[in-house]
PAGUKE-725788 format. One line per field, with one value per residue (C-alpha): residue number from 1; chain; x, y, z. Coordinates in nm, 4 decimals, m for minus. Layout:
PAGUKE-725788
n NUM/... .
chain A/... .
u X/... .
v Y/... .
w Z/... .
***
This chain:
PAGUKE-725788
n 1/2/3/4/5/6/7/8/9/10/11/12/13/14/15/16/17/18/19/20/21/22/23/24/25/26/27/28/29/30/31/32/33/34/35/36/37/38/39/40/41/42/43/44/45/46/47/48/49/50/51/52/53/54/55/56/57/58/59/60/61/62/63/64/65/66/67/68/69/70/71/72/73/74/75/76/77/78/79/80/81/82/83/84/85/86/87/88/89/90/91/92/93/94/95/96/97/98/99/100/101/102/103/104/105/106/107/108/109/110/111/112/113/114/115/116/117/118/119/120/121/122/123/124/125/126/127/128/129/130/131/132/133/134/135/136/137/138/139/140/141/142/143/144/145/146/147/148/149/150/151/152/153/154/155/156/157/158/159/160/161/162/163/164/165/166/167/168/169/170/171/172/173/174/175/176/177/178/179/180/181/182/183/184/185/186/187/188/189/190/191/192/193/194/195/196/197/198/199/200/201/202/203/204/205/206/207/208/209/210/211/212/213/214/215/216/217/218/219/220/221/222/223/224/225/226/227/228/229/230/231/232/233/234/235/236/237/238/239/240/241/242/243/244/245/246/247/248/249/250/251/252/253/254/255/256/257/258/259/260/261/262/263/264/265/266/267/268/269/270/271/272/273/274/275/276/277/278/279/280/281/282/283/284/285/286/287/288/289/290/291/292/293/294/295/296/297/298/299/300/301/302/303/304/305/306/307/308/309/310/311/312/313/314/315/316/317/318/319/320/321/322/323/324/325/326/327/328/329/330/331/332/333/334/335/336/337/338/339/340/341/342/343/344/345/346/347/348/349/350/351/352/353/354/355/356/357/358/359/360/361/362/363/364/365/366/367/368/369/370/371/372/373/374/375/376/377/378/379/380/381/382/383/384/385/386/387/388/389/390/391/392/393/394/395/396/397/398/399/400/401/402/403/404/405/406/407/408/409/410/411/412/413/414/415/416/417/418/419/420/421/422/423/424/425/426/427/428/429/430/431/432/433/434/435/436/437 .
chain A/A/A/A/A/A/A/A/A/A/A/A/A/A/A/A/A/A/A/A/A/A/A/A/A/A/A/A/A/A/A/A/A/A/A/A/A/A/A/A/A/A/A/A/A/A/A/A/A/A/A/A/A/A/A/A/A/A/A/A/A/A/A/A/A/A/A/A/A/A/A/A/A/A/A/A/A/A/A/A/A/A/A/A/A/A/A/A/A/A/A/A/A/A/A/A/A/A/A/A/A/A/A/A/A/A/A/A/A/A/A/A/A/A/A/A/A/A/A/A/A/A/A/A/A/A/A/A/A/A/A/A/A/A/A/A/A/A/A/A/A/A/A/A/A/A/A/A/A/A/A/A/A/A/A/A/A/A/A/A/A/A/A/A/A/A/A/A/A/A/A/A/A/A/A/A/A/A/A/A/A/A/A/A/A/A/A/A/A/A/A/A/A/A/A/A/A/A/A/A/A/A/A/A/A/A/A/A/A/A/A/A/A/A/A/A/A/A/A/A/A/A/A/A/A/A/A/A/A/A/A/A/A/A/A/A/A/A/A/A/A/A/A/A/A/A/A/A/A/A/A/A/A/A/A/A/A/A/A/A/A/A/A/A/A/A/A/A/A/A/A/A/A/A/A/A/A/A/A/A/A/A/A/A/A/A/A/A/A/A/A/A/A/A/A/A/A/A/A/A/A/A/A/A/A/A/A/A/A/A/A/A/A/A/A/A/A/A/A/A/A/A/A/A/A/A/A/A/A/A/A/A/A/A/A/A/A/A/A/A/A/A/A/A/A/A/A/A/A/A/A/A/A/A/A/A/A/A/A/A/A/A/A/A/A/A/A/A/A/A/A/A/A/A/A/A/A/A/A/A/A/A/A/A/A/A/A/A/A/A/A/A/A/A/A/A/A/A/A/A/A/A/A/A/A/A/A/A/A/A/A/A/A/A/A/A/A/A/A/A/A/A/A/A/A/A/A/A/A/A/A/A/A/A/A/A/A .
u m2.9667/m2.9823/m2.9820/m3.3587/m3.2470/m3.2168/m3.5317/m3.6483/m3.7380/m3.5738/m3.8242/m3.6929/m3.6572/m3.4715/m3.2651/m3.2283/m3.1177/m2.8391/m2.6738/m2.6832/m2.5825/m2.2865/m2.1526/m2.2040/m1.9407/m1.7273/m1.5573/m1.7817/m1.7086/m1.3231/m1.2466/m1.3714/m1.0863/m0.8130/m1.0411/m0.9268/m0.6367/m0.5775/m0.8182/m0.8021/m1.1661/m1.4910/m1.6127/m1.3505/m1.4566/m1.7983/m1.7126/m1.5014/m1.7760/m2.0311/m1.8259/m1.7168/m2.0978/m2.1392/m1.8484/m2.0298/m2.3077/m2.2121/m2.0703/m2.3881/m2.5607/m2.3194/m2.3902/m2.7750/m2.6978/m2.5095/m2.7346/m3.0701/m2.8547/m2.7774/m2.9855/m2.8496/m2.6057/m2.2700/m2.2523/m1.8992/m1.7881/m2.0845/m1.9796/m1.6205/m1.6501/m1.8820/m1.6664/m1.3389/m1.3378/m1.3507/m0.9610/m1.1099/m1.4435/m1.1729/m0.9337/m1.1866/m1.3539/m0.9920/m0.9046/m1.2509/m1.2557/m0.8965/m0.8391/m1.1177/m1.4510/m1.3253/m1.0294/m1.2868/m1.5382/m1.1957/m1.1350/m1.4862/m1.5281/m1.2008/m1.3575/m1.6997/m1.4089/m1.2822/m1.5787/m1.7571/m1.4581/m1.5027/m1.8529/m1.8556/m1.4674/m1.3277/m0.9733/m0.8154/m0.6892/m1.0614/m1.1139/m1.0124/m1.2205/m1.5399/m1.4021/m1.4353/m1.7731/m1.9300/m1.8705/m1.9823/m2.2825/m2.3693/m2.2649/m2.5541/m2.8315/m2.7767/m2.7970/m3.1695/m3.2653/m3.2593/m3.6037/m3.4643/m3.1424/m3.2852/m3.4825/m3.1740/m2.9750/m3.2751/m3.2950/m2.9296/m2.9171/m3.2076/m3.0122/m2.6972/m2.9129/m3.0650/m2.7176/m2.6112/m2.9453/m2.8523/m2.5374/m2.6764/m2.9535/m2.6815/m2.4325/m2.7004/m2.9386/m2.7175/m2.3434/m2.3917/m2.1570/m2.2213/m2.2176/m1.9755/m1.6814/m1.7998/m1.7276/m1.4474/m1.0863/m0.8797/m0.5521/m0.3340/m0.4816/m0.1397/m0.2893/m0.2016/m0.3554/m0.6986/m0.6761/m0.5156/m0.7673/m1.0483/m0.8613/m1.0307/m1.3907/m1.4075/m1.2880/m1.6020/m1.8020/m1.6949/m1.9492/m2.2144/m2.1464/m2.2880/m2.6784/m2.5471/m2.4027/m2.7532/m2.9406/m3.0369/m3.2729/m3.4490/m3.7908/m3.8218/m3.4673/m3.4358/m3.6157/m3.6062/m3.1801/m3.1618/m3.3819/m3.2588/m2.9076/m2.9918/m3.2096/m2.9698/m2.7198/m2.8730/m2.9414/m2.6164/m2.4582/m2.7362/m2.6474/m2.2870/m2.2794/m2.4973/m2.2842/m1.9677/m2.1329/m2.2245/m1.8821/m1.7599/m2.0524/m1.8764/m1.5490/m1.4428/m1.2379/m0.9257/m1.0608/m1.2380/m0.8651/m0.6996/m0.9511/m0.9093/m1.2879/m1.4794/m1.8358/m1.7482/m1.5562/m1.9381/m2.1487/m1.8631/m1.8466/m2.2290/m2.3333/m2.0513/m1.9445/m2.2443/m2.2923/m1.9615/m2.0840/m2.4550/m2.2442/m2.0123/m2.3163/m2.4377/m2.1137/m2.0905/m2.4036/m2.3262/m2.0120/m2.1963/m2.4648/m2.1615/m1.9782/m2.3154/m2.3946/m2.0449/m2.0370/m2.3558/m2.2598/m1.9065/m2.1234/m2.2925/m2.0073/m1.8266/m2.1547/m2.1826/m1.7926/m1.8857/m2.1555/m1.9249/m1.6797/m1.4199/m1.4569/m1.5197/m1.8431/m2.0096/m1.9785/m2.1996/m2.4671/m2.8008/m2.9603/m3.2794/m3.5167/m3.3509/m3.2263/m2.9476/m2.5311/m2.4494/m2.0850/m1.9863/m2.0806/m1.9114/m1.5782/m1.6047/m1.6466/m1.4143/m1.1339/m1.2587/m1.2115/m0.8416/m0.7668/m0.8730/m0.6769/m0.3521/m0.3327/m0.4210/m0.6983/m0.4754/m0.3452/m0.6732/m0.8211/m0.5313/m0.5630/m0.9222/m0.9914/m0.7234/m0.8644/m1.2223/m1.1514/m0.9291/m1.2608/m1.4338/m1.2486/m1.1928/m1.6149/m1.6898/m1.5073/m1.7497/m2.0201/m1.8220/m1.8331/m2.1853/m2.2794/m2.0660/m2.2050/m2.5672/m2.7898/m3.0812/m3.1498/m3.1356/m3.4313/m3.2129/m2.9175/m2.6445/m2.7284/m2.5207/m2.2974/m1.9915/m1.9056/m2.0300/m1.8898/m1.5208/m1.5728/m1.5974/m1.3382/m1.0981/m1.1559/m1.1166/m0.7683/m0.6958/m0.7921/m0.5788/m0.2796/m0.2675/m0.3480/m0.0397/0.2162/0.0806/0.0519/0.3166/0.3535/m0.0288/m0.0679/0.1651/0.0567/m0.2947/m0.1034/0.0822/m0.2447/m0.4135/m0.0542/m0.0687/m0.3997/m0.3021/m0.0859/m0.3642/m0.6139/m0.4100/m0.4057/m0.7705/m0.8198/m0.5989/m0.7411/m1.1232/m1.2093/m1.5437/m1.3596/m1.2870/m1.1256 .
v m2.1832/m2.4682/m2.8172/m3.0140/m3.2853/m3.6640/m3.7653/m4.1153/m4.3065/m4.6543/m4.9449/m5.2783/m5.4636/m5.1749/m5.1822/m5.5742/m5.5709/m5.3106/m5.5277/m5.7673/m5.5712/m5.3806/m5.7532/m5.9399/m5.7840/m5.9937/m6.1858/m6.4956/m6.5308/m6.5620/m6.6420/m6.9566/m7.0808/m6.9728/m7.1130/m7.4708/m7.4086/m7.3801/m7.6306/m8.0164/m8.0921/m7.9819/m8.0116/m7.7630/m7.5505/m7.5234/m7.5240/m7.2533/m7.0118/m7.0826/m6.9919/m6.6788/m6.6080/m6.6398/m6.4402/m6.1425/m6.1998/m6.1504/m5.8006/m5.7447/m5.7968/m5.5173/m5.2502/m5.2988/m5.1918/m4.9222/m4.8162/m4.8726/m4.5891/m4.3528/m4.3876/m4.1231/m4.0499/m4.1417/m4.4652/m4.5448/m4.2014/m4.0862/m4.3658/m4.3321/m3.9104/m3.9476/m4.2239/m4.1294/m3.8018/m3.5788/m3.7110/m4.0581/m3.9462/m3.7990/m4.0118/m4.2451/m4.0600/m3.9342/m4.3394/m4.3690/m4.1465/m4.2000/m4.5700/m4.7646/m4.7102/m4.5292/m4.8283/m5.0847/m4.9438/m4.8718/m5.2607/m5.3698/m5.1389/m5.3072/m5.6453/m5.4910/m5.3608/m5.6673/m5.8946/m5.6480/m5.6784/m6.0417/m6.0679/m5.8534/m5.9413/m5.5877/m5.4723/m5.5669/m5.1899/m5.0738/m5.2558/m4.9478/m4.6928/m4.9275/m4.9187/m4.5589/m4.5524/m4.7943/m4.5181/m4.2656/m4.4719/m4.5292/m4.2008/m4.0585/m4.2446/m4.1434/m3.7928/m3.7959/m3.9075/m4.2046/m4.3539/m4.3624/m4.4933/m4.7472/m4.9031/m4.9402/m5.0949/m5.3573/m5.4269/m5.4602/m5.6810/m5.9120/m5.9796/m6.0854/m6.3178/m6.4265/m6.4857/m6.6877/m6.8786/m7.0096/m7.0896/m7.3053/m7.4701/m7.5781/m7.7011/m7.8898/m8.0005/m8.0291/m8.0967/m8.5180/m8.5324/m8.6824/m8.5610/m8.7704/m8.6373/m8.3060/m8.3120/m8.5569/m8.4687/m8.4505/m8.6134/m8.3666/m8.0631/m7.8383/m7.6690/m7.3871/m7.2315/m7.1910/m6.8259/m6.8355/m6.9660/m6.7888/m6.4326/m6.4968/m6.6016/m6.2745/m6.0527/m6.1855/m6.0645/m5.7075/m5.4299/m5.5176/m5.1923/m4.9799/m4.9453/m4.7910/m4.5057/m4.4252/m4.4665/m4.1093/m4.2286/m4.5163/m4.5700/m4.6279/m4.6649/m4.8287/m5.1319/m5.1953/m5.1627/m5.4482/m5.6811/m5.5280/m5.6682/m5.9657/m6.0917/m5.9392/m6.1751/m6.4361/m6.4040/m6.3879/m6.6520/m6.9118/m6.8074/m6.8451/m7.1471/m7.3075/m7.1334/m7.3360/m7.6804/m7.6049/m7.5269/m7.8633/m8.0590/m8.0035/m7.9182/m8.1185/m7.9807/m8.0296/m7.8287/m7.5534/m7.5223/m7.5150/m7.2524/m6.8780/m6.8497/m7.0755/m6.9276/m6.9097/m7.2584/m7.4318/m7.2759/m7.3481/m7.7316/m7.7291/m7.5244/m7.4222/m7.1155/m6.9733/m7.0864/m6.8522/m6.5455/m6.5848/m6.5721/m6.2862/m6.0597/m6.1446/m6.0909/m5.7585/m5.7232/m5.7535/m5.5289/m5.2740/m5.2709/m5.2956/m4.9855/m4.8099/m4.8951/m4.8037/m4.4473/m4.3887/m4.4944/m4.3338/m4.0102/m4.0072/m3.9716/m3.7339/m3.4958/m3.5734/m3.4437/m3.1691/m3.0690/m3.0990/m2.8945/m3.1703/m3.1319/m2.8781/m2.6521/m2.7416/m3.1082/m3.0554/m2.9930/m3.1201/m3.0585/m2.9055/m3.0991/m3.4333/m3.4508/m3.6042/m3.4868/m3.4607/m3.2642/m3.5492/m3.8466/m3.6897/m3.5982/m3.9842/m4.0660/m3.8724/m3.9823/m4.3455/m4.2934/m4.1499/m4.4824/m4.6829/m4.4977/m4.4871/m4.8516/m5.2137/m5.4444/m5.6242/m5.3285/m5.1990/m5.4942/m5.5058/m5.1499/m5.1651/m5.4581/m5.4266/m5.0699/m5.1940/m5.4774/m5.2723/m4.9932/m5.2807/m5.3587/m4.9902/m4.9288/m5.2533/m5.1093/m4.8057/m5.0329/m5.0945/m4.6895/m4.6475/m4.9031/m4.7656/m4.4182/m4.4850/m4.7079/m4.6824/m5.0185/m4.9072/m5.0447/m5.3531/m5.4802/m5.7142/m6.0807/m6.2491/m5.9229/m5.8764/m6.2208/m6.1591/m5.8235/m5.9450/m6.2712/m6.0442/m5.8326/m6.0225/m6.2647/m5.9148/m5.8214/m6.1651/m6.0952/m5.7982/m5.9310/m6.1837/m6.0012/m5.7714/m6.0679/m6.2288/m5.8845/m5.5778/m5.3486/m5.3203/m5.2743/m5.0228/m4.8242/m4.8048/m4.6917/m4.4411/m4.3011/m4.2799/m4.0812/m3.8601/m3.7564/m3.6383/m3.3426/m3.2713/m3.2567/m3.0382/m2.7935/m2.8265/m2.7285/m2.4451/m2.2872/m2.3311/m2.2527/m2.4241/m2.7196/m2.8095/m3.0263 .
w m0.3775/m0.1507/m0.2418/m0.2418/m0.0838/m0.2165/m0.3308/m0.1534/m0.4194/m0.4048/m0.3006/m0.1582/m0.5055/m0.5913/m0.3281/m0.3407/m0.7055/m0.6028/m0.3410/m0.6525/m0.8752/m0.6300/m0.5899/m0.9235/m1.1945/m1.3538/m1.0981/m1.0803/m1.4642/m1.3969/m1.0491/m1.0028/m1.2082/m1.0080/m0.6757/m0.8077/m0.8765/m0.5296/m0.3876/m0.4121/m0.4998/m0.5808/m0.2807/m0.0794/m0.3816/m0.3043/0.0776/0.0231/m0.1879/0.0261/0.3510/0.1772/0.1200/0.4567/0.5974/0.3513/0.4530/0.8161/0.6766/0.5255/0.8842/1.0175/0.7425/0.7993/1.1498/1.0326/0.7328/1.0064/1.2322/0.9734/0.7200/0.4569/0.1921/0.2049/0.3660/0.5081/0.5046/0.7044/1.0017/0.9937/0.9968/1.2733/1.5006/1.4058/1.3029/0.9984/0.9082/0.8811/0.6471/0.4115/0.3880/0.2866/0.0492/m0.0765/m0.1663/m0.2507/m0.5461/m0.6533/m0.6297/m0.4586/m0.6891/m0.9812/m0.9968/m0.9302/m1.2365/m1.4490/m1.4496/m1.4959/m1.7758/m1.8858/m1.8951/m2.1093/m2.4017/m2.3579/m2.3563/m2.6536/m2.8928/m2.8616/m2.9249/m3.2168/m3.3645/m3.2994/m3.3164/m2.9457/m2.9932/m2.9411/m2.5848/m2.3968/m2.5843/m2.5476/m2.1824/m2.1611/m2.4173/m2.0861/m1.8386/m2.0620/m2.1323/m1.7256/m1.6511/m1.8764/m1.7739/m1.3725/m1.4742/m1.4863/m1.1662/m0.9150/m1.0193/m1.4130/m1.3101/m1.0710/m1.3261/m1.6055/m1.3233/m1.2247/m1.5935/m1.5560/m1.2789/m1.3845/m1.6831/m1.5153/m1.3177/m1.6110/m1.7784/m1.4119/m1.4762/m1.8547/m1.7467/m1.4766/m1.6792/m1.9301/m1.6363/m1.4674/m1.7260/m2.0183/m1.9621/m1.8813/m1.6090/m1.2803/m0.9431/m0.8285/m1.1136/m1.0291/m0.6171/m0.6584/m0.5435/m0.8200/m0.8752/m0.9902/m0.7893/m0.6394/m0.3232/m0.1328/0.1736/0.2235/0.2968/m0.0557/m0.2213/m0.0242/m0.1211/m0.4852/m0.3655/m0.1168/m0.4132/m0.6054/m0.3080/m0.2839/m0.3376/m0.1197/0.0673/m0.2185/m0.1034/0.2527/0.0110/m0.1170/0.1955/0.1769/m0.1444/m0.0145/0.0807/0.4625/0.5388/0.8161/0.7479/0.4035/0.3924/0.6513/0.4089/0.1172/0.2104/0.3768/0.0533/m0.2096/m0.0388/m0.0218/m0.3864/m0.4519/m0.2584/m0.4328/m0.7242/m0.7018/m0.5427/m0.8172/m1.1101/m0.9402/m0.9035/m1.2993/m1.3859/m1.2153/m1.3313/m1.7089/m1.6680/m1.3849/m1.1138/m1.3303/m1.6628/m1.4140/m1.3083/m1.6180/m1.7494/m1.7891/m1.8994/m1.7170/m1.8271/m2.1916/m2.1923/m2.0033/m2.3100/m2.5937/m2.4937/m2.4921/m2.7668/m2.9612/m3.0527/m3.0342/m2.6586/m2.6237/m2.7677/m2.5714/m2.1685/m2.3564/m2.3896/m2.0759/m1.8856/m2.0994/m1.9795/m1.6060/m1.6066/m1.7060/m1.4153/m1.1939/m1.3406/m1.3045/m0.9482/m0.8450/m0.9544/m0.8768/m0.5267/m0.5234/m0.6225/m0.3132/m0.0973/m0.2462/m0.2737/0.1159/0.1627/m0.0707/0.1634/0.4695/0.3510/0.2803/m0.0994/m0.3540/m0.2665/m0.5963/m0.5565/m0.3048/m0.5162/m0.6628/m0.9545/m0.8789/m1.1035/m1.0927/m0.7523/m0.8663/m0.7937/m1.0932/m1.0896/m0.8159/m1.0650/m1.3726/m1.1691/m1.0348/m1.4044/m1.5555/m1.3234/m1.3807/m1.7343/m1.7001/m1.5210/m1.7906/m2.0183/m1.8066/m1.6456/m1.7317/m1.5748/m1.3610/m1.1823/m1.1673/m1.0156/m0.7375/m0.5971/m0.6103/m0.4026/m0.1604/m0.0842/m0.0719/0.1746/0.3766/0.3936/0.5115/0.8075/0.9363/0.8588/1.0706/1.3458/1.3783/1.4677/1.8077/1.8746/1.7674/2.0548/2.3152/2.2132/2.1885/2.4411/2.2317/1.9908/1.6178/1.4127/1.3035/1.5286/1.3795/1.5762/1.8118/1.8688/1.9237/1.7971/1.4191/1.3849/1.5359/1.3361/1.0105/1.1241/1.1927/0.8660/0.6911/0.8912/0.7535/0.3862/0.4261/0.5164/0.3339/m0.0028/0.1431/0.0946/m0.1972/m0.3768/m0.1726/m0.4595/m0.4845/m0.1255/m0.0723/m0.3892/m0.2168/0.1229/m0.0014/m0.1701/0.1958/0.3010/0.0472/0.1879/0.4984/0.4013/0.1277/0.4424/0.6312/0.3144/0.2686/0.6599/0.6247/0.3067/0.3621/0.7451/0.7381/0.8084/1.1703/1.4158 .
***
């Protein structure tokens, strides 16, 4: 029986709230911390999240070219098959499935157990079985459909704003600290390098990529994935740079730094402990829309390389009623899950964002083959090119590199994955004879 075909069901606030909810996890709740450690003052802070905001959303101007070009399943591995060949497509779906999205929902899912058992006093012992209850859990509810799981994740993404939104209120309206403590340098600051400290701020702007993967499901493609991005982004950037400022405005530069929970510190000093227990649920919360948007992405492209011949046949498949590939997101799952159960949230964390941002410099680059290829001007086309795309680019090369020397066992872990891929492509070739040159 052949497949149905995706179903396009996604309008542009759904789309919007997925860019959100792709980039908003858990890194704006703990990141900011280690931001000052490495800057001087509140001001570079700010400086530095708002030029990171910008540098994404520069890469979200390139995937809405991208996405307004091919606007279908499978995002990334869809350009890179198609401009570098089918070795490229699997390779990245290859990382993709064993490091980049299942690691990245395996330490997310890590921070709900984590988050949960604190909210409700539970055993440490149980964080990594509520870990692998949360993937369950999102795994379930994308079974039925895109429409049903569209609306859980907007309900999950308007309360992560909504958790952003108390947390600014109570920096802003309630803390008593002036502007000028807030922005001032501090004394004792020890800085580093600014590519340092921007490494942390980038990290908590990963997953915008996730829409392109589902392009096959939205509603008039090609127009509403370039706003989609563009306003999920800018959504994001406000609200991040506004969550900082409240973190400074009553903490201080010096007790942002000197904090491992900067949300949960804001709402203690404020309210007490049960100011603490209010940002847990709502960081629970948001880790949960971003383990559900990231399988239900990662799903996508491995039903695409199903389809192609680059994966198991019944990947490839849809479930007739629903529309929906289910075998793909339960295999994405299920490896997710063995993740959780086999490593810790810091290694996690590592290989997942090194692969992501390295995917992100190797997808930009297709944009430069799709223009040499193609005369004809896509729907959308990303401004002031070439200078955006190279700027992102080569900011990303930087990212790269630098998260290469500051973290080399990671890094090579992640490379040796993508090695290990080749001979397993060669097999694949040789064993199934669908797939060609």
């Amino acid at each position: 029986m052949e497949n149905p075909g995706y179903a396009r069901r996604l309008t542009l606030m759904d789309a919007a709230l997925i860019v959100v909810g792709g980039i908003i996890g858990g890194g704006i709740f703990l990141n900011p911390g280690i931001v000052a450690q490495r800057t001087a003052s509140g001001w570079v802070l700010l400086s530095l999240w708002v030029a990171g905001g910008l540098l994404t959303l520069i890469g979200c101007l390139c995937y809405a070219e991208l996405g307004a070009r091919r606007p279908e399943a499978g995002g990334s591995y869809v350009y890179l098959r198609e401009a570098f060949g089918r070795l490229a497509g699997f390779l990245f779906g290859w990382t993709m499935l064993l490091v980049i999205y299942s690691g990245s929902a395996a330490a997310v899912a890590t921070i709900f157990g984590s988050y949960a058992t604190s909210v409700f006093g539970l055993s440490p012992g149980l964080v990594k079985p509520l870990a692998v209850g949360a993937l369950v859990f999102v795994t379930g509810i994308n079974l039925f459909g895109i429409r049903f799981g569209a609306q859980v994740q907007n309900v999950f993404a308007i309360l992560k704003l909504a958790a952003i939104a108390v947390l600014v209120v109570t920096g802003l309206a309630f803390a008593g600290v002036g502007t000028t403590q807030a922005l001032a340098t501090s004394p004792t600051a020890v800085t580093g390098s600014l590519a340092g400290a921007l490494l942390p701020v980038l990290f908590a702007f990963s997953g915008f990529s996730y829409l392109n993967n589902l392009a096959g499901e939205v509603r008039d493609p090609q127009r509403t994935l370039p706003r989609a991005l563009v306003v999920g982004m800018l959504v994001v950037i406000t609200a991040y740079v506004l969550v900082n400022y409240a973190y400074l405005a009553v903490l201080g530069h010096d007790g942002l730094a000197n904090s491992n929970a900067p949300a949960a510190d804001v709402m203690s000093r404020v309210f007490g402990a049960p100011g603490a227990k209010l940002i847990a649920i709502g960081i629970a919360i948001s880790t949960l829309g971003f383990c559900n948007i990231t399988l239900v992405a990662g799903a996508r492209v491995l039903q695409v390389m199903g389809q192609d011949g680059l994966f198991f046949s019944s990947v490839a498949r849809l479930h007739p009623r629903y529309r929906t590939p289910n075998i793909a997101l339960m295999m994405l799952s299920a490896w997710a899950i063995v993740l959780v159960l086999l490593a810790n949230y810091g290694q996690l964390l590592d290989f997942a964002t090194f692969g992501d941002w390295a995917a992100y410099a190797v997808t930009i680059a297709t944009l430069f083959w799709y223009r040499r290829r193609s005369k004809e001007r896509p729907v959308f086309a990303t401004p002031a090119y070439p200078l955006l795309p190279l700027l992102f680019l080569v900011a990303v090369i930087g990212v790269v590199v630098a998260y290469s020397l500051d973290k080399p066992l990671s890094a090579g872990v992640v490379c040796l994955v993508v090695l290990a891929g080749l001979p397993v492509y060669a097999v694949w070739r040789r064993l199934f004879s669908k797939v060609t040159r």
